[in-house]
LOVEXZA-845045 format. One record per residue (C-alpha): x, y, z; residue in three letters. Coordinates in steps of 0.001 Angstrom, whole numbers, plus 500000, padded with zeros to 6 digits. Last residue first. Layout:
# residues N
[[X; Y; Z]; "ALA"]
...
***
This chain:
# residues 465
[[511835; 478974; 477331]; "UNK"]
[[509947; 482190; 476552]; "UNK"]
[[512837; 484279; 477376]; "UNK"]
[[514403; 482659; 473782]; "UNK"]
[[511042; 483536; 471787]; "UNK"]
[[511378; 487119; 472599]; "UNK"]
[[509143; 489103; 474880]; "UNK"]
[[507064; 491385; 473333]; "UNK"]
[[506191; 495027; 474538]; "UNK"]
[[508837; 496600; 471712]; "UNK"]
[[511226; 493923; 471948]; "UNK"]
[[512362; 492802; 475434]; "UNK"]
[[514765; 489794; 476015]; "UNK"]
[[514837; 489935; 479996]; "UNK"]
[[514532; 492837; 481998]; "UNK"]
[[516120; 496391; 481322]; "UNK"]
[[516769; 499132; 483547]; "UNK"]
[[516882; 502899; 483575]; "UNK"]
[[515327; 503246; 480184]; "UNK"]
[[514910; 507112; 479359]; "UNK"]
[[517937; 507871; 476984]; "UNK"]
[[517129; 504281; 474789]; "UNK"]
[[513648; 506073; 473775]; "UNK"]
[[510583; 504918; 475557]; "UNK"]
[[508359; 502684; 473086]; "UNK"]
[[505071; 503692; 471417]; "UNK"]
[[502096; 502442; 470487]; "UNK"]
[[499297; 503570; 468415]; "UNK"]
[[495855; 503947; 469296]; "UNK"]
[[495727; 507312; 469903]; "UNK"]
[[493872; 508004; 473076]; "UNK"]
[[495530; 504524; 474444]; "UNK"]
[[498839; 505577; 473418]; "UNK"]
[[498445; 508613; 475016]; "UNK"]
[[497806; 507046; 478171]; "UNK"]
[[500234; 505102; 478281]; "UNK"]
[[503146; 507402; 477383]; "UNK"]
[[501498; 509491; 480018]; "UNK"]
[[501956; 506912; 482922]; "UNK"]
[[505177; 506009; 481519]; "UNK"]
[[506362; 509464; 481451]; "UNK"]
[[505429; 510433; 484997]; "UNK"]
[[506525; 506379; 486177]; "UNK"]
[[510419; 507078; 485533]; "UNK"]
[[511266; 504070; 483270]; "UNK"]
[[511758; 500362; 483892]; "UNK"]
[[511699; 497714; 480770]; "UNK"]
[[510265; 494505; 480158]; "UNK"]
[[510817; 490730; 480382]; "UNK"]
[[509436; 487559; 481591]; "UNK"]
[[506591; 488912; 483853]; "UNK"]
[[505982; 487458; 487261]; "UNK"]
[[506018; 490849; 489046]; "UNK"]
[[508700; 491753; 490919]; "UNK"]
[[507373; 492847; 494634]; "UNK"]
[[508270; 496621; 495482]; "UNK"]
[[510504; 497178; 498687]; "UNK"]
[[509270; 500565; 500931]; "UNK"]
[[509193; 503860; 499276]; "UNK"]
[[511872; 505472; 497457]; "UNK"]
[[514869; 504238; 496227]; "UNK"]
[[514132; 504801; 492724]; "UNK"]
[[514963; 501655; 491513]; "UNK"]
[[512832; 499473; 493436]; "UNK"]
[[509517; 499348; 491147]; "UNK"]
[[506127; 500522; 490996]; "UNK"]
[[503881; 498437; 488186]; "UNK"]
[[501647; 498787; 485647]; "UNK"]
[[499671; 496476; 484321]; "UNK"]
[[498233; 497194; 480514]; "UNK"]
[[494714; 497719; 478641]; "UNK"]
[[492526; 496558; 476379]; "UNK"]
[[489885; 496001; 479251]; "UNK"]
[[489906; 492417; 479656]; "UNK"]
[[493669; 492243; 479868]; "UNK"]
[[493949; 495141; 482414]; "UNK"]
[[491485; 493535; 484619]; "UNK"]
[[493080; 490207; 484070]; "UNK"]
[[496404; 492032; 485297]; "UNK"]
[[494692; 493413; 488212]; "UNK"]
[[493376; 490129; 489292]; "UNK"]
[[496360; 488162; 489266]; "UNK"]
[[498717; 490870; 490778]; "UNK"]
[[496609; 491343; 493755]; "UNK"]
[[496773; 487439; 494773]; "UNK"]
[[500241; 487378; 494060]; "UNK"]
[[501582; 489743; 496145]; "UNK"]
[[501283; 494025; 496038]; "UNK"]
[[502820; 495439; 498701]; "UNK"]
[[505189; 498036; 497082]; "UNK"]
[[502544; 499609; 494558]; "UNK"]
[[500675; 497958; 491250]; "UNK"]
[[499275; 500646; 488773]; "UNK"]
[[496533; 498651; 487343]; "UNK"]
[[494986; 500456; 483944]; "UNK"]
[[491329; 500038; 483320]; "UNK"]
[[490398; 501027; 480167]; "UNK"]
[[486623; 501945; 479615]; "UNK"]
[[485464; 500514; 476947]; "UNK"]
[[481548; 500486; 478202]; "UNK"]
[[481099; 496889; 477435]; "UNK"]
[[484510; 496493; 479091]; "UNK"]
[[484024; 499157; 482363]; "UNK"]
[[480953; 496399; 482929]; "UNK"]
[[483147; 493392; 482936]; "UNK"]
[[485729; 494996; 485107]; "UNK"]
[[482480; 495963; 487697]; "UNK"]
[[481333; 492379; 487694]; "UNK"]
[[485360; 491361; 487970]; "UNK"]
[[485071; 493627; 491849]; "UNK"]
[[482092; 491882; 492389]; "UNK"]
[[482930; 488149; 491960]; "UNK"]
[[486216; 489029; 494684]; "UNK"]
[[483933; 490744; 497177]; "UNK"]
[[484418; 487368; 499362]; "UNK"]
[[487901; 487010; 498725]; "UNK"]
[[488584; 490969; 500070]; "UNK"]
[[489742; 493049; 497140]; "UNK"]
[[493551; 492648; 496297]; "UNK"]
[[496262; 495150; 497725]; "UNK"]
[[498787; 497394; 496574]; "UNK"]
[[496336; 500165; 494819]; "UNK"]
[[496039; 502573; 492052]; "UNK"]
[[493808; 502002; 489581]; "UNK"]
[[494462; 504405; 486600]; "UNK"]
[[490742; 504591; 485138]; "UNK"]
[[491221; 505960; 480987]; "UNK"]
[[488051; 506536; 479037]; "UNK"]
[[488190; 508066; 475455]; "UNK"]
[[485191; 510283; 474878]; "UNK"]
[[482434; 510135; 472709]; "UNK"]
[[479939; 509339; 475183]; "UNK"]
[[481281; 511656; 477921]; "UNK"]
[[482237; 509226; 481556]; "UNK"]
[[479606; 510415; 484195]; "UNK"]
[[480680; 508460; 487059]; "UNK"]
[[478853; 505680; 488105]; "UNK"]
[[480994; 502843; 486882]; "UNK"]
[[483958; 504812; 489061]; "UNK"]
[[481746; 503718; 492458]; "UNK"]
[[481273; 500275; 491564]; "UNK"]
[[485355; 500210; 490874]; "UNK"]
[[485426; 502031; 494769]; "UNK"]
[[483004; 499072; 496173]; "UNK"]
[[485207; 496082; 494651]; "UNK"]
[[488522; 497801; 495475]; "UNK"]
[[487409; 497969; 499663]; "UNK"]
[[490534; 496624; 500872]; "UNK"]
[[492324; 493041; 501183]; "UNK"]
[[495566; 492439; 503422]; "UNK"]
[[493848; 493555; 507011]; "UNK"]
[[494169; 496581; 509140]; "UNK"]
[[492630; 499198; 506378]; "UNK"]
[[492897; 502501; 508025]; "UNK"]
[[494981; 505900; 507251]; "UNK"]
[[496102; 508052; 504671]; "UNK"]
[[495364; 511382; 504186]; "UNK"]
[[493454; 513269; 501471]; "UNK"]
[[493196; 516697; 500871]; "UNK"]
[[496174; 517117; 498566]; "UNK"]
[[494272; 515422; 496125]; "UNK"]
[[491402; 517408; 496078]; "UNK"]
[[493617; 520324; 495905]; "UNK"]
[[495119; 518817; 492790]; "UNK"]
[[491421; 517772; 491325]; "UNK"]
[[490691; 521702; 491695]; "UNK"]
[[494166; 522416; 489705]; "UNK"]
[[493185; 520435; 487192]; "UNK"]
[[490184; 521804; 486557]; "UNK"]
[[488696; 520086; 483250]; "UNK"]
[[486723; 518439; 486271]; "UNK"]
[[485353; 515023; 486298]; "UNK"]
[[483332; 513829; 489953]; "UNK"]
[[485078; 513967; 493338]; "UNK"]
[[484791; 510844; 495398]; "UNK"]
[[484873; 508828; 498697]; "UNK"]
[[484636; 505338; 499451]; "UNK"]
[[484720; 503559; 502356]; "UNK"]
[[484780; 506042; 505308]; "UNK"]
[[486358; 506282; 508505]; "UNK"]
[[487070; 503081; 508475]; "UNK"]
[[485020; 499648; 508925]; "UNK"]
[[484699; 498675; 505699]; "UNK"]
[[488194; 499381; 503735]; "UNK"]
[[489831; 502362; 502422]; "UNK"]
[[488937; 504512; 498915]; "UNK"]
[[489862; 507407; 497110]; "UNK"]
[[487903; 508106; 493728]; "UNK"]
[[488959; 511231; 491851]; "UNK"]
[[488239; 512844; 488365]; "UNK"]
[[489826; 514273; 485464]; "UNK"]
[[488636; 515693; 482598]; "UNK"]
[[490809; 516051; 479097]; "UNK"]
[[489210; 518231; 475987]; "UNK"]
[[492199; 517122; 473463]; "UNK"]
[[493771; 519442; 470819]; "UNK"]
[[496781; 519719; 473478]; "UNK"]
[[497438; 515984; 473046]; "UNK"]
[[501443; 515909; 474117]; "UNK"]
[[501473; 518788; 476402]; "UNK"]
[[497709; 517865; 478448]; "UNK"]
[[499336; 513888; 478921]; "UNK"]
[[502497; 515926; 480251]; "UNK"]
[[500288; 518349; 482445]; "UNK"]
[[498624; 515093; 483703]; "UNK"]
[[501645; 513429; 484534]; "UNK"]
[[503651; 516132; 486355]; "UNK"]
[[500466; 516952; 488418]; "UNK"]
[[500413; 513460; 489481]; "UNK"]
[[504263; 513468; 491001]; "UNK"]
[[504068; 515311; 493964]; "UNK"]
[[500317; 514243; 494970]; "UNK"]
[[502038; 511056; 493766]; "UNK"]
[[504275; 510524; 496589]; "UNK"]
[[502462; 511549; 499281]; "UNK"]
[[500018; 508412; 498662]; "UNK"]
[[503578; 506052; 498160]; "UNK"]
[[504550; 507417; 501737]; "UNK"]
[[500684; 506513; 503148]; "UNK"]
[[499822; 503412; 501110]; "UNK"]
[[499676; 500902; 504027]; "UNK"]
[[498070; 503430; 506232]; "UNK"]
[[494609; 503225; 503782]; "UNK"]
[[494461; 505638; 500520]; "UNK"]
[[494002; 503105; 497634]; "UNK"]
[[493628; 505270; 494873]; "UNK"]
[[491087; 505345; 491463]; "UNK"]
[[492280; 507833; 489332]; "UNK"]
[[489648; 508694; 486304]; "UNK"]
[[490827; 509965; 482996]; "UNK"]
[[487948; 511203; 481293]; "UNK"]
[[489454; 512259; 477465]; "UNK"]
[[487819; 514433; 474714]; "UNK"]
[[488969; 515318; 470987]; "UNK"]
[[489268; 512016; 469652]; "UNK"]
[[490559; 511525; 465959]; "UNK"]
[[487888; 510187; 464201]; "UNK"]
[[488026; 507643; 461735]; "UNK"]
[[486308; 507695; 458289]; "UNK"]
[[483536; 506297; 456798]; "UNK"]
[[482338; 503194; 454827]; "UNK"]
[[483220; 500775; 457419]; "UNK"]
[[485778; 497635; 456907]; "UNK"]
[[485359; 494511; 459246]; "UNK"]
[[488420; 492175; 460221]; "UNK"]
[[487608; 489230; 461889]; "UNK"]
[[490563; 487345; 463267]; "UNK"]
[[491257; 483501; 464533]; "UNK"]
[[494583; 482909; 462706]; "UNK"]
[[494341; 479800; 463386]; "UNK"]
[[491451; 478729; 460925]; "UNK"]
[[488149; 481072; 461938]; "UNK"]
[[485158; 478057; 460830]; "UNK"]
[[485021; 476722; 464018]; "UNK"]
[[483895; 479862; 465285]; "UNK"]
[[481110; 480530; 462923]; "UNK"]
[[480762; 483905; 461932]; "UNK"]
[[477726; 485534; 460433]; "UNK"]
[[478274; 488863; 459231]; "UNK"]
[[476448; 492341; 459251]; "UNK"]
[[477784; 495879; 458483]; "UNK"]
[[476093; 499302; 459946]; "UNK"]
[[476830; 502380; 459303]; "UNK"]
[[474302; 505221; 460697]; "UNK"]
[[475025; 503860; 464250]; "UNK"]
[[476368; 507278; 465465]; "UNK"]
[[480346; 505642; 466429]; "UNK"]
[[480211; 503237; 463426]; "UNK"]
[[478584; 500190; 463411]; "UNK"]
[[479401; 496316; 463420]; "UNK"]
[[476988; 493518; 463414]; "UNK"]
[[477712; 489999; 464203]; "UNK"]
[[475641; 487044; 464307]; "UNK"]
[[476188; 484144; 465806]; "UNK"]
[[477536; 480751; 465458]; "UNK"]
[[479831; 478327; 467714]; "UNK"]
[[477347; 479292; 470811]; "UNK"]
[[479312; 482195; 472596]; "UNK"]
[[479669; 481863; 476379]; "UNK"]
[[481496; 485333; 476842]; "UNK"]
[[484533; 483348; 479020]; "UNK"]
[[484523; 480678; 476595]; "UNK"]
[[484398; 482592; 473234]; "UNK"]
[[486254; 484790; 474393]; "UNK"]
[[485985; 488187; 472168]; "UNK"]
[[488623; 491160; 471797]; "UNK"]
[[488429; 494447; 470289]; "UNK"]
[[490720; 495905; 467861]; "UNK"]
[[489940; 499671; 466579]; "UNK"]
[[493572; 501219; 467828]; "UNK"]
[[491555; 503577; 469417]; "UNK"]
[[489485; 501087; 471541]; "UNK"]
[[486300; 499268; 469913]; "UNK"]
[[483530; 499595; 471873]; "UNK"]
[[481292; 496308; 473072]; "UNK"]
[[478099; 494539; 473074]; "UNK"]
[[477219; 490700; 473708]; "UNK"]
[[475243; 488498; 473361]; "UNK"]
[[472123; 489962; 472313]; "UNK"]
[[468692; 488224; 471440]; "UNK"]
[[466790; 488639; 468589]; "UNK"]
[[468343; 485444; 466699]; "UNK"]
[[471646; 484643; 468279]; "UNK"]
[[473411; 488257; 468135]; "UNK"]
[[476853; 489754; 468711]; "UNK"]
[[476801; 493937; 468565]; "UNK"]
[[479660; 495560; 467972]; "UNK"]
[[479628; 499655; 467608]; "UNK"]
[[482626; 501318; 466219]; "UNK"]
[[484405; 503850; 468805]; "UNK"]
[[487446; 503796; 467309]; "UNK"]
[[488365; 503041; 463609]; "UNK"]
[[491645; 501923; 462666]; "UNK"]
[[492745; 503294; 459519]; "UNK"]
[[491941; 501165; 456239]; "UNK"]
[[490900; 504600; 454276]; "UNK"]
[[487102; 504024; 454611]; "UNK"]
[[487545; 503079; 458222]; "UNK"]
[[488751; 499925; 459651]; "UNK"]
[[487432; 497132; 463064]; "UNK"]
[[489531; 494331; 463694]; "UNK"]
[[487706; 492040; 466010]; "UNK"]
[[490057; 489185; 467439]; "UNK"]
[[489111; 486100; 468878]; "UNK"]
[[490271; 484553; 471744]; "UNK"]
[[491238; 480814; 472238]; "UNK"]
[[495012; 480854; 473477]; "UNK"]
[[493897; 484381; 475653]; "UNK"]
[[491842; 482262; 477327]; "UNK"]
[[490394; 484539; 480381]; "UNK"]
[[490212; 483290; 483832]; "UNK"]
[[488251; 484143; 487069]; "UNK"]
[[488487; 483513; 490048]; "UNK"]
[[486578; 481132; 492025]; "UNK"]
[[488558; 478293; 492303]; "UNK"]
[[491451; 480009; 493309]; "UNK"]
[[491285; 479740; 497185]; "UNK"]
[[495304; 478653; 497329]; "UNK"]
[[498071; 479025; 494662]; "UNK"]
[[499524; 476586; 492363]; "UNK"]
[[496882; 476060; 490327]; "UNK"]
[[495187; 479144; 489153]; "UNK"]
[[498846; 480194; 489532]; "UNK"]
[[500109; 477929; 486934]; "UNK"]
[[497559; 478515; 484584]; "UNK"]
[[497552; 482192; 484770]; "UNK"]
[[501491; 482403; 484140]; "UNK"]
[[500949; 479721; 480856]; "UNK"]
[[498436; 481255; 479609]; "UNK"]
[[499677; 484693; 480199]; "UNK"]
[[503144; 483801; 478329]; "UNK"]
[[501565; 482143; 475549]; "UNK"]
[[499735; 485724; 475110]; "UNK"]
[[502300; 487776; 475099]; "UNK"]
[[500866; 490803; 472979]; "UNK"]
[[498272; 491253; 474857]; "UNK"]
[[499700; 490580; 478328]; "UNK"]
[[500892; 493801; 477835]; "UNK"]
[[503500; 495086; 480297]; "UNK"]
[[504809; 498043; 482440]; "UNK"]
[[507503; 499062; 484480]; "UNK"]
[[508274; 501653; 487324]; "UNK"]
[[510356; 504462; 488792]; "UNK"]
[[509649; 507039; 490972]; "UNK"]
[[511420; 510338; 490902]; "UNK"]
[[509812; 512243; 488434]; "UNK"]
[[508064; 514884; 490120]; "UNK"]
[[510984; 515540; 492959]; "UNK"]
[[511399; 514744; 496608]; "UNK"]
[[513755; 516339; 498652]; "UNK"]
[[511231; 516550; 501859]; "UNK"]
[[511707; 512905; 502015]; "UNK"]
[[508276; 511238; 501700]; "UNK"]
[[506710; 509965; 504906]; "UNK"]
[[507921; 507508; 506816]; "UNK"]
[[506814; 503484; 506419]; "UNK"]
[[503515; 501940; 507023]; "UNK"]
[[503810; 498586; 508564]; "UNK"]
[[503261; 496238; 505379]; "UNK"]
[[499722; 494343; 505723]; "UNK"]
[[500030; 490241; 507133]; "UNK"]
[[497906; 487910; 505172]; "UNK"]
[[494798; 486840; 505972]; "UNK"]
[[493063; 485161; 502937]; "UNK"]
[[489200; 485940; 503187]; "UNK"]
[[487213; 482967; 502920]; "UNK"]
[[485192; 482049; 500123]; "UNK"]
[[482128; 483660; 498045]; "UNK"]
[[481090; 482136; 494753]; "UNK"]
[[482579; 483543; 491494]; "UNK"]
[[480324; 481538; 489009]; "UNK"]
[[478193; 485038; 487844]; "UNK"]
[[481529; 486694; 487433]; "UNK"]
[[482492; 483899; 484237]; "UNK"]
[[479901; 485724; 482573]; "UNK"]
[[476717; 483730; 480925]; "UNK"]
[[474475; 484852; 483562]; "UNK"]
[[475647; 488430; 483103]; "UNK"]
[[474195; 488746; 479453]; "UNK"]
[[475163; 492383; 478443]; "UNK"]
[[477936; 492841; 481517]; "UNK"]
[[477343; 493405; 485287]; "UNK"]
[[475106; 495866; 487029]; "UNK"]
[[476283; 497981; 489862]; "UNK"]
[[473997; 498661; 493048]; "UNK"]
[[476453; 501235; 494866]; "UNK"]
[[478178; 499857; 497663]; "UNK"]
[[478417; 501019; 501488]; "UNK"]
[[479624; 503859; 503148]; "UNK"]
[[479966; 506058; 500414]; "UNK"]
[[481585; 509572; 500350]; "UNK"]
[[480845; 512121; 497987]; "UNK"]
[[483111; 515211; 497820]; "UNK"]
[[481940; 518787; 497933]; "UNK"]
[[484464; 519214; 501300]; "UNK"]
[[481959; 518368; 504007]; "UNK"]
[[481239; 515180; 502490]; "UNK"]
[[478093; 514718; 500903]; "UNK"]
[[476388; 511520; 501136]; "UNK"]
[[475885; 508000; 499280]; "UNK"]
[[474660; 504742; 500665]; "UNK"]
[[470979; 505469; 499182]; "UNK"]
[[472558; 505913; 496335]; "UNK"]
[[472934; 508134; 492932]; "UNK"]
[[471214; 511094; 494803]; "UNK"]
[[473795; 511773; 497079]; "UNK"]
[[476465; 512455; 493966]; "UNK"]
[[478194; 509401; 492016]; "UNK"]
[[476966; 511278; 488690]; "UNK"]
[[474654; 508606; 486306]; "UNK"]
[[475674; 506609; 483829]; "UNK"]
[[472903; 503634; 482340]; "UNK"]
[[472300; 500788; 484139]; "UNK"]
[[473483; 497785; 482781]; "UNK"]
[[471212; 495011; 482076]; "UNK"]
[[471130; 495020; 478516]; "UNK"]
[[474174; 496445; 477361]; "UNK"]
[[474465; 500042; 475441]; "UNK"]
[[477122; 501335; 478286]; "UNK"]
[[475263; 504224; 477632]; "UNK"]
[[477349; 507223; 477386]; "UNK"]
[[477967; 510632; 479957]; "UNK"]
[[478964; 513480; 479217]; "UNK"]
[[491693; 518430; 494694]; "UNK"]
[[495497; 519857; 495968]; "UNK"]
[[498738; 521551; 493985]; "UNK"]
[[498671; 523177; 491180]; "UNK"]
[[499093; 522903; 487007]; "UNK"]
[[502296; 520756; 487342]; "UNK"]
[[499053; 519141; 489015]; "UNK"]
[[498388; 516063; 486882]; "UNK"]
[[502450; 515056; 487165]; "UNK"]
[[502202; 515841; 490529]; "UNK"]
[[498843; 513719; 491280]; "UNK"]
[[500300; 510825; 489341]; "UNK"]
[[503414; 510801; 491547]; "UNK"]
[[501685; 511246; 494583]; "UNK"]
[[499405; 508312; 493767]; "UNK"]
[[502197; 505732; 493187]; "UNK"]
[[503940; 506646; 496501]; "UNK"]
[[500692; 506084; 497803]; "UNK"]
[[500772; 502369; 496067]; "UNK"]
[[504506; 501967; 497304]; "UNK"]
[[503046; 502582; 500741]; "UNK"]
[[500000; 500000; 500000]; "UNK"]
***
């Protein structure tokens, strides 16, 4: 949790190089309820805090994904919790401190798919109270490429799968245009219909695929009739951990968010970008969840940040579950691209395991990208679910690492090979790339460490031993 606060401070300083301190879409899915602001009247568990924010005592009502009884969520039954001791928390930052200081890596299980086979697998079972968790095939998956007129990605295309006059399943493409089905974890038949749209559902192409019928290869590519957009608006939600375990790593990144965000603001300055704030503890605390809806004021969202303290918690697991049901009421902009930095060091409790996926499921429909960035006490159990979070969402797991010297020791993640940067640039080199769709590598000058046989977010053939 400290490395996790560290983690915070550094996104709030890169956000707040502006200051220091603090519309919607239809997830278009049967059975999830449509955006609304997390204010007092979103919930009956919902009040006003004293400072504008809302705080939550007890979960929102969040709906899962198009057809919820055929998610893997619906099997996640409830088990015991998995006591495991929480790190002390550690001093506060040195009064030295710098935006820019912290260093971390990141990974795509995307495009290392063997590799997250084989890692899930193993832990699934290896590990303890696993039974329940949930699992995506990357081995099996099919993949949706979605082009414009010119053969450009296309982002924000409609897909619909069908059996008859019932739905499946909807989803967004990304800005890259490639969206992801499992036929297993989605419970397709082995035919269905799909139909593709662009962003305003004038276009509309129609296919029937049969799943048998895919080869190895396993892709779908669809061509629309219009062009690509280039997005003008971005909700970039940060989701923090704030219990004792996080307090150094919380400091951290109110130092370092306002670095990030005015680098993400630099490099797309055409771009409308909103922020917004969830903080959250466990049951039992002073509060739960608390929250500050989008702003286009950064420096508001900096003072916001500032605000908070850290304190609570106790056990291992947190709250995640309730502050993800939290973010799927926010009033994320139809046409916007939607980024939710998770920032945490611990693992939902075992028992609110099936709820915290529910909400993942719903951010997919909805394409919201939920990005993991993993702090000093992350273990195994944490890592596991973030990283199918980030999988299922077209994202990537971030994660704090030792080389700064900051902040108390960070677990290595069980990832063959990547590379360790300062976390300000990778956070907005992230981003961007998921405004943009295209991906891009930090140049030789910013790599502080390498790991294993890395090319561009793959890890070569000779790691993979």
């Amino acid at each position: 949790m400290k490395y996790l606060n560290i983690v915070f401070c550094a996104l709030v300083l890169s956000l707040s190089a502006c200051s220091s301190g603090t519309d919607t879409d239809n997830s278009g899915v049967a059975g999830t309820s449509s955006d609304s602001t997390a204010d007092s009247s979103s919930t009956e568990s919902s009040v006003d805090g004293a400072d504008g924010s809302t705080v939550v005592s007890s979960p929102p009502t969040v709906s899962g994904s198009a057809d919820a009884s055929d998610s893997p969520a619906e099997s996640l039954g409830e088990s015991a919790d998995v006591m495991v001791t929480e790190p002390a928390p550690g001093p506060g930052p040195e009064e030295n401190f710098q935006a820019g200081s912290l260093t971390a890596g990141e990974y795509d299980d995307h495009l290392n798919a063997e590799l997250y086979q084989e890692y899930a697998s193993n832990y699934l079972q290896t590990s303890t109270g696993t039974e329940h968790e949930p699992y995506i095939d990357l081995a099996h998956r099919v993949t949706l490429k979605i082009t414009d007129v010119n053969d450009k990605p296309y982002a924000a295309a409609n897909i619909k799968l069908m059996v008859g006059d019932s739905t499946l399943l909807e989803l967004i493409t990304p800005a890259n245009g490639i969206s992801h089905i499992y036929p297993a974890l989605d419970s397709l038949p082995d035919e269905f219909q799909l139909k593709v749209s662009d962003r305003y559902s004038d276009i509309q192409v129609e296919r029937t695929v049969s799943v048998a019928d895919l080869g190895e290869e396993r892709t779908i590519e669809i061509a629309l009739t219009t062009g690509n957009q280039p997005a003008t608006e971005l909700d970039l939600l940060l989701v923090i951990d704030t219990t004792g375990s996080m307090g150094d790593e919380l400091n951290y990144l109110k130092t370092e968010l306002t670095s990030i965000l005015d680098n993400i603001q630099q490099e797309n300055q055409a771009v409308n970008i909103r922020t917004g704030l969830v903080v959250y503890r466990d049951v039992g605390d002073q509060y739960v969840v608390k929250s500050h809806g989008f702003t286009d004021d950064i420096s508001s969202l900096q003072s916001s940040l500032n605000a908070e303290s850290y304190n609570g918690g106790g056990d291992y697991p947190e709250a995640m579950d309730q502050a993800l049901a939290e973010a799927m009421y926010f009033e994320w902009r139809q046409q916007s691209s939607r980024v939710l930095l998770l920032i945490a060091d611990a693992p939902p409790h075992a028992s609110e395991v099936m709820s915290t996926w529910e909400s993942a499921i719903e951010a997919r429909t909805r394409q919201i990208h939920i990005v993991p960035v993993a702090a000093s006490g992350v273990a195994s159990e944490a890592e596991y679910l973030m990283r199918a979070m980030a999988v299922l969402t077209n994202s990537r797991y971030l994660f704090l690492t030792d080389d700064s010297g900051y902040g108390n020791s960070h677990e290595e993640p069980t990832i063959k090979c990547y590379v360790v940067t300062r976390l300000d640039s990778m956070i907005s080199r992230v981003v961007d790339n998921l405004l943009t769709g295209k991906r891009t590598e930090p140049v030789n000058e910013e790599i502080i460490r390498r790991v294993g046989s890395y090319d561009h977010g793959v890890c070569m053939p000779d790691e993979q031993q």
